[in-house]
C-alpha positions as a Markdown table, in Angstrom:
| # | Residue | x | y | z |
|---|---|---|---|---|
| 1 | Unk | 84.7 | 103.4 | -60.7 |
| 2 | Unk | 82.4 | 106.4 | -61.8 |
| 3 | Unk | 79.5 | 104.5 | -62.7 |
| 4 | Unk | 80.0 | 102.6 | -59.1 |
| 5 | Unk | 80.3 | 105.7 | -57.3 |
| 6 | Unk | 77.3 | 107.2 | -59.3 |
| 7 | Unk | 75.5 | 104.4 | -57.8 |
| 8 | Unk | 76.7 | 104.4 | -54.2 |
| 9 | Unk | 75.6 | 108.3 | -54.3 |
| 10 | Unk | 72.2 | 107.0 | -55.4 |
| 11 | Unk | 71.8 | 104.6 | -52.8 |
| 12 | Unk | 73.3 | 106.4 | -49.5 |
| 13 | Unk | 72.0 | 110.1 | -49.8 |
| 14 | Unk | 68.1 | 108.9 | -50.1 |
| 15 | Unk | 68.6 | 106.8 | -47.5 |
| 16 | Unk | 69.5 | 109.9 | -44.8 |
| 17 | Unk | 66.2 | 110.1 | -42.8 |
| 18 | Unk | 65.8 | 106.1 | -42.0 |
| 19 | Unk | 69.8 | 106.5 | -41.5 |
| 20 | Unk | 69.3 | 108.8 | -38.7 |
| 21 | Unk | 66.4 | 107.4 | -37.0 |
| 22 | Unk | 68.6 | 104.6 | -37.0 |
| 23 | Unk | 71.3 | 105.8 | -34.9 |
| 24 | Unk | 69.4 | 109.2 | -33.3 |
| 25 | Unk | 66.4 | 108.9 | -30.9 |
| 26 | Unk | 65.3 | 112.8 | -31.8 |
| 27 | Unk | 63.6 | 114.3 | -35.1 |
| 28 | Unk | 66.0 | 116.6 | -37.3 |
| 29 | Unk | 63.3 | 118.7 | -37.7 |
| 30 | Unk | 63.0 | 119.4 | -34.2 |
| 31 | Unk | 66.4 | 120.3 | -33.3 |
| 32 | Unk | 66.3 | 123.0 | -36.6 |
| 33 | Unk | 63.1 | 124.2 | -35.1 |
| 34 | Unk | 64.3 | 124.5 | -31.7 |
| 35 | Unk | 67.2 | 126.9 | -33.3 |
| 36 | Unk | 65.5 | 128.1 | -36.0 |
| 37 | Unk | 63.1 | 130.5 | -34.7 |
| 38 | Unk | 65.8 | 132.0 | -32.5 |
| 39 | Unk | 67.9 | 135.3 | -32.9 |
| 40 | Unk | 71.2 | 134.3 | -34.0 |
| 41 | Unk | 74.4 | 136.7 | -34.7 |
| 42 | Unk | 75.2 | 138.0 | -38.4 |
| 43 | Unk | 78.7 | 136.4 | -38.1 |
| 44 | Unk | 79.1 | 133.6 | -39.7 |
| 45 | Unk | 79.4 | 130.5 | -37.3 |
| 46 | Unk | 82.4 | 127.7 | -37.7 |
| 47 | Unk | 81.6 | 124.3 | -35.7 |
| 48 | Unk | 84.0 | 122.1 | -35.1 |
| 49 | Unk | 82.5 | 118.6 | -34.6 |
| 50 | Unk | 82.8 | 114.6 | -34.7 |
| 51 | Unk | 81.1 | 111.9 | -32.5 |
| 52 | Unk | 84.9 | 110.9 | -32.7 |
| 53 | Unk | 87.1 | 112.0 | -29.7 |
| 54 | Unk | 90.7 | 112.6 | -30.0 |
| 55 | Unk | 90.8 | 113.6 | -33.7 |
| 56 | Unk | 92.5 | 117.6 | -33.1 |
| 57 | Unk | 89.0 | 119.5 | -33.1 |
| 58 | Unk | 90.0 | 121.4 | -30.2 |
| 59 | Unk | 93.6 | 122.6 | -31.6 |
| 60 | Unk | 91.9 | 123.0 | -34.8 |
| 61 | Unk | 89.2 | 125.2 | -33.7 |
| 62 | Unk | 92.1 | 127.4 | -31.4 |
| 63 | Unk | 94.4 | 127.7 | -34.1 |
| 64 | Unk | 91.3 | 128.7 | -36.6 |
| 65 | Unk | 90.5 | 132.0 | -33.7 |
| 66 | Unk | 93.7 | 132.7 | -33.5 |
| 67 | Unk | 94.3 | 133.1 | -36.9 |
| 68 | Unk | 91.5 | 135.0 | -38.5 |
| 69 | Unk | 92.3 | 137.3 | -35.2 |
| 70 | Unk | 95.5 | 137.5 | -36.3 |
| 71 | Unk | 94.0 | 139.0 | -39.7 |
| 72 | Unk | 92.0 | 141.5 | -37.9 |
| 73 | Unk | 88.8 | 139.8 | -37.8 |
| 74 | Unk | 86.5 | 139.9 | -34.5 |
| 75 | Unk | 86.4 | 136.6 | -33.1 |
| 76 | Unk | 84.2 | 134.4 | -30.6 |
| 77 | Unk | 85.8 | 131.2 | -29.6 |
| 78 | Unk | 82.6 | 129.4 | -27.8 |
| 79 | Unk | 83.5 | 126.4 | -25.6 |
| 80 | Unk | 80.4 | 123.7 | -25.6 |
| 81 | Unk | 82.2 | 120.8 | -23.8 |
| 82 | Unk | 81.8 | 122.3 | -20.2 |
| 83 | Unk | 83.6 | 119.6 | -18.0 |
| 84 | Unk | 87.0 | 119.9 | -20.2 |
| 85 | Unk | 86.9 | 123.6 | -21.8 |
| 86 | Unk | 89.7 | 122.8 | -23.9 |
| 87 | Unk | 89.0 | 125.7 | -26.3 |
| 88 | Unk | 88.3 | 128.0 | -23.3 |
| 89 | Unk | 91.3 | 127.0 | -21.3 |
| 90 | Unk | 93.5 | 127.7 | -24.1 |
| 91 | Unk | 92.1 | 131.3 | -25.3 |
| 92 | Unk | 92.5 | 132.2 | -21.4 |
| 93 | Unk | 96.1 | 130.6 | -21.4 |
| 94 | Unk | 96.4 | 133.0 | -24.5 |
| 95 | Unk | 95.6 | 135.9 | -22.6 |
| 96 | Unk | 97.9 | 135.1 | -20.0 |
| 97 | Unk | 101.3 | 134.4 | -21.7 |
| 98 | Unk | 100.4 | 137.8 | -23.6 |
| 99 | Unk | 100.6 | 139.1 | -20.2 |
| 100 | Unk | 103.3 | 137.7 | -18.9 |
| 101 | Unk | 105.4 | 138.2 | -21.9 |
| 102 | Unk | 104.1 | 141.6 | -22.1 |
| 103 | Unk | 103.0 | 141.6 | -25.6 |
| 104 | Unk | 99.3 | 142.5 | -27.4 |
| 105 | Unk | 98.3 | 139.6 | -29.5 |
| 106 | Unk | 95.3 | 139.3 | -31.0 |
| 107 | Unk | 92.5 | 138.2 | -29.0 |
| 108 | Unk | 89.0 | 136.7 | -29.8 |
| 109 | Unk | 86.5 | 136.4 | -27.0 |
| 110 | Unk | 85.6 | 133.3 | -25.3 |
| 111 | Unk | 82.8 | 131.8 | -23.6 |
| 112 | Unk | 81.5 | 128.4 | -22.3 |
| 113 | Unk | 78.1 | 127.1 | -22.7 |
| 114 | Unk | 77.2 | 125.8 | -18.9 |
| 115 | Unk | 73.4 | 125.0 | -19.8 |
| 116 | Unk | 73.0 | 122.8 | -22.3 |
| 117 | Unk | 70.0 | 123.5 | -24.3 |
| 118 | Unk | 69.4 | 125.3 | -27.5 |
| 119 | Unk | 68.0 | 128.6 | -26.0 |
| 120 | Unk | 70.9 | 128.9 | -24.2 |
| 121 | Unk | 73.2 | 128.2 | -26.7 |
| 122 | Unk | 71.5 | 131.2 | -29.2 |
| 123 | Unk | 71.1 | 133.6 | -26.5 |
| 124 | Unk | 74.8 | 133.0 | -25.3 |
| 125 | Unk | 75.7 | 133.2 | -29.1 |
| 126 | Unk | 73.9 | 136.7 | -29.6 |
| 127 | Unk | 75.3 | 137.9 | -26.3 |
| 128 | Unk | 78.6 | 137.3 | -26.7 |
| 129 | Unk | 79.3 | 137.0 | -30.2 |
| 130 | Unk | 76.8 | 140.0 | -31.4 |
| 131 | Unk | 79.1 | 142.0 | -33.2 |
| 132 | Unk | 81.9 | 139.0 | -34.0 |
| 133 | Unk | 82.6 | 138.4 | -37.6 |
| 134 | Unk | 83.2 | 134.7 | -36.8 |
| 135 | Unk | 81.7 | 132.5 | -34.3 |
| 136 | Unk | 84.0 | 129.7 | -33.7 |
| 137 | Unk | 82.1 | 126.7 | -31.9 |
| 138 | Unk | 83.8 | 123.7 | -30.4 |
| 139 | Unk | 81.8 | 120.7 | -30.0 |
| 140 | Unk | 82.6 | 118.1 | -27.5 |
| 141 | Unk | 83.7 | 114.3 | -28.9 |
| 142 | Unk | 80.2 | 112.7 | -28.7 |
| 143 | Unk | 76.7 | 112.7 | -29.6 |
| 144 | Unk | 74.5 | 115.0 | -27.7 |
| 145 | Unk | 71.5 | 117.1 | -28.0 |
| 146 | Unk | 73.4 | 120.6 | -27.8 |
| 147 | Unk | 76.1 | 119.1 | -30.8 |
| 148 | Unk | 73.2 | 118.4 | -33.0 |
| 149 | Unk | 71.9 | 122.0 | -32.5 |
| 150 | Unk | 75.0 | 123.8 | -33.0 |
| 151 | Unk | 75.6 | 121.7 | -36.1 |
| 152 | Unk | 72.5 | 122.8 | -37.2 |
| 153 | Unk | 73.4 | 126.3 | -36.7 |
| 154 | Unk | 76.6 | 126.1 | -38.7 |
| 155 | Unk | 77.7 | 128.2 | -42.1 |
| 156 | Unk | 80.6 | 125.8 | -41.8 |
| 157 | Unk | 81.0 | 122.5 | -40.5 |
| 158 | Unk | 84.6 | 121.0 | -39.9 |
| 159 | Unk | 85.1 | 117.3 | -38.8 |
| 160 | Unk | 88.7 | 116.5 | -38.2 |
| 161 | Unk | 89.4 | 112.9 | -38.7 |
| 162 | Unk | 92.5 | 111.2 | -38.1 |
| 163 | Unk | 94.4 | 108.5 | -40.8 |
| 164 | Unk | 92.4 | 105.6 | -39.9 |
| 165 | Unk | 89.6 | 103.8 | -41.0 |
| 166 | Unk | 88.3 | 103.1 | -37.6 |
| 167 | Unk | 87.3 | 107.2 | -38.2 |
| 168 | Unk | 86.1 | 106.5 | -41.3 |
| 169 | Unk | 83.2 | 104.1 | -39.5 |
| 170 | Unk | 81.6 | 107.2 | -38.3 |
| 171 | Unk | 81.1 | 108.5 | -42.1 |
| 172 | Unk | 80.6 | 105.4 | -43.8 |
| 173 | Unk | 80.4 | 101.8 | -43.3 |
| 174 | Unk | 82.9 | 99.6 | -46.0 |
| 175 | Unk | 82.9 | 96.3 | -46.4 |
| 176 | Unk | 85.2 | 94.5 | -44.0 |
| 177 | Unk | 88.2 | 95.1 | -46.6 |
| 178 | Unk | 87.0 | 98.2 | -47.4 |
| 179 | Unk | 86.8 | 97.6 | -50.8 |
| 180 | Unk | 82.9 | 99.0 | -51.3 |
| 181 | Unk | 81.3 | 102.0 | -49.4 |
| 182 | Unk | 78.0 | 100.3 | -48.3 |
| 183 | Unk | 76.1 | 102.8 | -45.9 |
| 184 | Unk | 76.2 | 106.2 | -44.1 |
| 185 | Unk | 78.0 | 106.3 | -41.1 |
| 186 | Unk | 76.1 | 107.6 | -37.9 |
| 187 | Unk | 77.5 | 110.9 | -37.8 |
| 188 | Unk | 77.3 | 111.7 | -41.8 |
| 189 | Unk | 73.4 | 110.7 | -41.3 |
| 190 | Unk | 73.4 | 113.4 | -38.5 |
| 191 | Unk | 74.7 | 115.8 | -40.6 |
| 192 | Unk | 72.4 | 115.2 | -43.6 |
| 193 | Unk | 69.3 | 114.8 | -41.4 |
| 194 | Unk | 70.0 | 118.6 | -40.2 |
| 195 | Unk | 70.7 | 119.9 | -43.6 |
| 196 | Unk | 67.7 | 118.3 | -45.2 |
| 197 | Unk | 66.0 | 119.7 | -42.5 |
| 198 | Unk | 67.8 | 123.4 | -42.4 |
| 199 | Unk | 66.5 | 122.9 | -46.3 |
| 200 | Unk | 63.5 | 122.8 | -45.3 |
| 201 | Unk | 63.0 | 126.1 | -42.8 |
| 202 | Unk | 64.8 | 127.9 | -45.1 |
| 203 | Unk | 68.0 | 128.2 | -43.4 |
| 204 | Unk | 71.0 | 129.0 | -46.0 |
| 205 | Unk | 73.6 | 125.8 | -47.3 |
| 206 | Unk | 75.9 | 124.0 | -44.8 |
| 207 | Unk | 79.5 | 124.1 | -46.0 |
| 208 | Unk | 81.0 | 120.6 | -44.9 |
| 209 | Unk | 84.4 | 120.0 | -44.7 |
| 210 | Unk | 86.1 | 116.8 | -43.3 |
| 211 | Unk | 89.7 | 117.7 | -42.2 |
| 212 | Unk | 92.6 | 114.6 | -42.3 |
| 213 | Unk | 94.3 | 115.8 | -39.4 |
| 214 | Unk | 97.2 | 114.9 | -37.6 |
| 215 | Unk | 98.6 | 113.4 | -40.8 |
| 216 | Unk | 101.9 | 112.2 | -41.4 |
| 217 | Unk | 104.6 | 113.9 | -44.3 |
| 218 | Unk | 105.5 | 110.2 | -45.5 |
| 219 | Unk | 102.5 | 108.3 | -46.9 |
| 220 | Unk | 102.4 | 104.8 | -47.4 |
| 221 | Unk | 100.1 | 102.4 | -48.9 |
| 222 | Unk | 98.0 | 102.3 | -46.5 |
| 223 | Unk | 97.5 | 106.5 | -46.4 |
| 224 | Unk | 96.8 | 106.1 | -50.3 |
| 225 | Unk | 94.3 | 103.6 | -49.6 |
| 226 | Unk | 92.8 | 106.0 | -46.7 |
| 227 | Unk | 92.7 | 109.2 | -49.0 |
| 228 | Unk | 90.7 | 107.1 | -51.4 |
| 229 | Unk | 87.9 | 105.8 | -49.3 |
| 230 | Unk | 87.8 | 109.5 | -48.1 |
| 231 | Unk | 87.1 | 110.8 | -51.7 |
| 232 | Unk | 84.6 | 108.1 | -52.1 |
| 233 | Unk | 82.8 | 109.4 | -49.0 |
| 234 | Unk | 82.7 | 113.1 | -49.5 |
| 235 | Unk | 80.5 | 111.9 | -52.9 |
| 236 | Unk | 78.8 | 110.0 | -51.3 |
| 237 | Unk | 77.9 | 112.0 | -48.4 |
| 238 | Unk | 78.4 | 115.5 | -49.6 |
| 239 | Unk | 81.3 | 116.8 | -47.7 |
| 240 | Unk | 84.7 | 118.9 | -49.4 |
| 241 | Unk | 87.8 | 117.1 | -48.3 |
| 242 | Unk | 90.6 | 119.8 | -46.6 |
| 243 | Unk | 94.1 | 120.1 | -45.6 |
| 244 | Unk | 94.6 | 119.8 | -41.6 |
| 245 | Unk | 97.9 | 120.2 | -39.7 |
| 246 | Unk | 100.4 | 117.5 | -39.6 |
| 247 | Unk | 101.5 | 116.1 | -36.5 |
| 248 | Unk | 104.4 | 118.5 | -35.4 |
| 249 | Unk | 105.9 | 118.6 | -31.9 |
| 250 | Unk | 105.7 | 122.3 | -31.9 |
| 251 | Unk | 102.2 | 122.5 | -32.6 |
| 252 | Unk | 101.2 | 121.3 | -29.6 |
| 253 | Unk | 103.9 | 123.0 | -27.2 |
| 254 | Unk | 102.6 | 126.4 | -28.3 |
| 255 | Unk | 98.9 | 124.8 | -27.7 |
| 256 | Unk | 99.7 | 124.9 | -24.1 |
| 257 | Unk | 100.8 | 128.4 | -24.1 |
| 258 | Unk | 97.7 | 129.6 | -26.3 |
| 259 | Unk | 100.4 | 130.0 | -29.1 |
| 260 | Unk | 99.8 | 129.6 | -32.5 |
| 261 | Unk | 103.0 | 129.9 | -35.3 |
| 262 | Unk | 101.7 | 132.8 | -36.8 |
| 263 | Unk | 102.1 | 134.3 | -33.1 |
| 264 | Unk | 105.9 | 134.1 | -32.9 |
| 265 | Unk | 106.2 | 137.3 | -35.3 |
| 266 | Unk | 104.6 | 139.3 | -32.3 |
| 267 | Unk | 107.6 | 137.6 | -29.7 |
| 268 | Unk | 111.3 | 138.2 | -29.5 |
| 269 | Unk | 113.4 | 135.7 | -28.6 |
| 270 | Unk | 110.5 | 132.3 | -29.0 |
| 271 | Unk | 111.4 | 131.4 | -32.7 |
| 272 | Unk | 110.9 | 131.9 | -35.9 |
| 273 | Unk | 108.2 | 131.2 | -38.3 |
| 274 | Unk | 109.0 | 128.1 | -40.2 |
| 275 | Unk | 107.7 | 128.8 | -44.0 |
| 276 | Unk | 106.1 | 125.0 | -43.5 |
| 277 | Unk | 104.1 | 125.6 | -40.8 |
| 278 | Unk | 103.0 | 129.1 | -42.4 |
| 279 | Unk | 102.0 | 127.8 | -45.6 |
| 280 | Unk | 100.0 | 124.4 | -44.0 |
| 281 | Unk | 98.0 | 127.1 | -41.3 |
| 282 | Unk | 97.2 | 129.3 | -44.4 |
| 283 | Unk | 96.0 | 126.1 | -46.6 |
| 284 | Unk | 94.0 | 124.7 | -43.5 |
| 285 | Unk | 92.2 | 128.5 | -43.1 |
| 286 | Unk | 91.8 | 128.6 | -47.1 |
| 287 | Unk | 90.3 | 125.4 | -47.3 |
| 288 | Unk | 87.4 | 126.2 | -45.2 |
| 289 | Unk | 86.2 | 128.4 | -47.9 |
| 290 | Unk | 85.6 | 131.3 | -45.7 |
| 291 | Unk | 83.7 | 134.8 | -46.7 |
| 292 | Unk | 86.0 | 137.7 | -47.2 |
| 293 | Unk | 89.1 | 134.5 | -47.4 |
| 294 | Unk | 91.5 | 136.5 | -49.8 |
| 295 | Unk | 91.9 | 139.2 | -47.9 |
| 296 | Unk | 93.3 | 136.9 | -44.7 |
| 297 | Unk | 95.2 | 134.4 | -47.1 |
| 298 | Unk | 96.9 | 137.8 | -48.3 |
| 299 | Unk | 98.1 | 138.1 | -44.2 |
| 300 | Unk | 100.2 | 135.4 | -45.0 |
| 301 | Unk | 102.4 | 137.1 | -47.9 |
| 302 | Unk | 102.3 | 134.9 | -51.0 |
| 303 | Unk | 99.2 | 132.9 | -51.8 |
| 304 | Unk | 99.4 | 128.9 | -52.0 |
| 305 | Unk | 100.5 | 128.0 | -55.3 |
């Protein structure tokens, strides 16, 4: 299987440029241009993105300014999808049930980019997020011309993808029994395009990571079969494979309330902190390979083993 993969790497990575211009109607060199050139903040900037709607980037994203808040880092949670805010509504639903409850939690900033261009975008950034040490930028579930900018502005890139191979399509394209990886997806071609392209100005690596999300505690054959293709990909396209959240019930009732677990230390009476859901959020954080990460994996008590 090495000497396949080998081969599969050889075929798919050259192939990035003619990949995109299949799929993409705009040059990667323009879009790094258009950010390029522009003043951007010293913190380092998290995107969470996939052409893919519905996969968790929006919770993932939350729970990822929430927690390196919670560590006593500044945070900017920026909101690009305008029309749903997701991210936005639930930082200001955060500030509100600390309110209510009368209780100080830890609280990044927030904004929402409401022109869509990449000026905008960078002078938002830099006005907002001057002095964060994290930028954390929620993309909305399709292509667009602002998504391709902001994922060429990344550090660190996070696609959330789901247990199915219907996400996979967007990553690579398998034979129809998914036995043999045959082509880039459209959305791993983005991604390349812009880092061949960030390359190219100069601009410093993009640290890729594709998160399974959503996943449930009991495999079966079928999630073996999943995890495999995935490995194959992150060869073949140059991503890290991470650990997401698993699909709990509590998860997403404290979503609404702009509640995190790692909150309910700050709360009397809401719960406790299940040692579960403690050591997955400190896995997911550690897994994005973050600057300065042992000093907020060290928040969480003892270190994963």
């Amino acid at each position: 299987m090495g000497a396949e993969l080998a081969l599969s790497v050889g075929r798919l990575r050259p192939a990035t440029v003619s990949a995109f211009s299949e799929f993409y109607d705009e040059d990667p060199n323009l879009v790094v241009r258009d950010i390029a050139a522009r003043p951007r903040t010293a913190g380092h900037i998290i995107v969470f993105a996939n052409e893919k709607g519905g996969v968790g980037k929006s919770t993932l994203a939350f729970h990822t300014c929430a927690a390196l808040a919670g560590a006593g880092y500044r945070v900017t949670g920026f909101d690009l999808d305008y029309r749903q805010q997701t991210l936005a509504r639930s930082l200001t639903n955060r500030e509100a049930t600390a309110r209510s409850l009368g209780v100080a939690l830890p609280m990044p900033l927030c904004g929402v980019l409401r022109q869509q261009n990449g000026a905008q975008l960078c002078q938002e950034l830099a006005r907002i997020g001057w002095d964060s040490d994290f930028i954390v930028i929620d993309a909305a579930g399709h292509d667009s011309p602002i998504a391709r900018r902001a994922i060429a502005l990344a550090d660190t890139l996070v696609t959330p993808v789901n247990g199915s191979f219907v996400d996979l399509d967007l990553l690579g394209r398998f034979r129809a029994d998914y036995s043999k990886l045959e082509a880039q997806g459209c959305f791993a071609a983005l991604v390349n395009a812009l880092r061949d392209a960030r390359a190219r100005h100069g601009m410093r690596a993009l640290n890729w990571v594709v998160m399974p999300n959503r996943m449930r505690r009991v495999g079966s054959q079928n999630d073996q079969r999943f995890e495999d293709a995935l490995e194959e990909l992150a060869s073949a396209c140059g991503f890290r494979v991470g650990q997401g959240l698993a699909e709990r019930v509590a998860y997403r009732e404290l979503f609404l309330l702009g509640l995190t677990h790692l909150d309910l230390k700050y709360i009397r009476g809401i719960g406790r902190l299940r040692g579960a859901a403690r050591d997955e959020l400190a896995g997911f954080i550690a897994d994005l390979r973050l600057p300065e990460i042992p000093l907020f994996v060290r928040s969480f008590g003892e270190r994963r083993a």
